[in-house]
N, C-alpha and C positions, 0 to 999 in steps of 0.2 A: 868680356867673357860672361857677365854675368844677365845683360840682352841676350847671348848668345843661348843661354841655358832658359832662358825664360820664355825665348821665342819671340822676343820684341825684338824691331824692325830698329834700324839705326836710324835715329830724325835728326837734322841739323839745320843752324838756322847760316843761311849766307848773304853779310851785310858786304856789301860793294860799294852804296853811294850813301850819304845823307843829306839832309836839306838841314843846313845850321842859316843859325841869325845872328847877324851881326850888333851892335850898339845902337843900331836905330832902326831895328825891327826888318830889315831888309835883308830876305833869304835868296841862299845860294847854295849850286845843287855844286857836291863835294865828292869825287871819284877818286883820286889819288891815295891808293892803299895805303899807304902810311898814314896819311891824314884823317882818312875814313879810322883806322885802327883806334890812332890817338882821342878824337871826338866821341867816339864811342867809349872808349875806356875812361877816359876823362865824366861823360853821363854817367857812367855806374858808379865810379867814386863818389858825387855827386849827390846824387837821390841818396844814398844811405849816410851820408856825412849830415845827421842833423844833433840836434841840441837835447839830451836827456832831460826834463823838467820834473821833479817830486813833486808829487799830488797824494795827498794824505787823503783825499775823495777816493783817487783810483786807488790807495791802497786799503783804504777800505772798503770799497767796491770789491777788490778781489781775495782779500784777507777771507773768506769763508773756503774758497777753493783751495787754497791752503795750510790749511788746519789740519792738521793728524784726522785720520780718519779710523772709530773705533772697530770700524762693521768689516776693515783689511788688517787679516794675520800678519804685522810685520815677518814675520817667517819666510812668508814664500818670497821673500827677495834675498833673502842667503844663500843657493846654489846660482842666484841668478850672473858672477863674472868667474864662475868654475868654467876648467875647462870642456868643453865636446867631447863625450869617451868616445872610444873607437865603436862602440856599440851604435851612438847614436848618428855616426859619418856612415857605418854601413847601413843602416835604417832609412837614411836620406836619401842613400845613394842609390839604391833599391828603387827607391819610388819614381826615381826620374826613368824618363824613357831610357829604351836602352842605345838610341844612338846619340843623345846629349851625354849620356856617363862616357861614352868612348870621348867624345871630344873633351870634358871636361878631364878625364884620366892622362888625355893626353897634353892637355895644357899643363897641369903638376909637375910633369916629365921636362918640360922647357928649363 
């Protein structure tokens, strides 16, 4: 829906085959959907399954970007998880074209 309202195109990526390697560096081309599925999901678990290490460098390297800042009104973050008034959905809604508000009205309705 929200491509839909935005005018972005729907992209996708489609993996059918991969080239895996076995225990002694020798690749093979891999087409059977299941298998393709598994090796691919199996790489994404993968790459992000790493080891967190404390670095008192990096924490002081970044420790200034995190310091309270005096020159920002803590204020202006207090209406910030109020809700939407009906003021500002009709404000919104106004501004979009008028045949994405017909689609989008009629999505609600679903």
């Amino acid at each position: 829906m929200l491509n839909s309202l935005l005018e972005r195109e729907k992209r996708s990526i489609v993996i059918d085959k991969i080239v895996s390697k076995d225990i002694n560096g020798h690749e093979t081309l891999i087409t059977e959907e299941t298998e393709v599925k598994n090796l691919v999901a199996k790489h994404f678990e993968n790459i992000t399954n790493y080891e967190i290490v404390e670095s008192l460098d990096l924490e002081k390297e970044w420790e200034q970007y995190y310091i309270s800042r005096s020159d920002i009104d803590p204020d202006i973050y207090i209406q910030l998880m109020e809700d939407i008034s009906e003021k500002e959905w009709d404000l919104t809604l106004k501004q979009l074209k008028q045949e994405k508000l017909q689609e989008f009205l009629k999505s609600l309705m679903i």
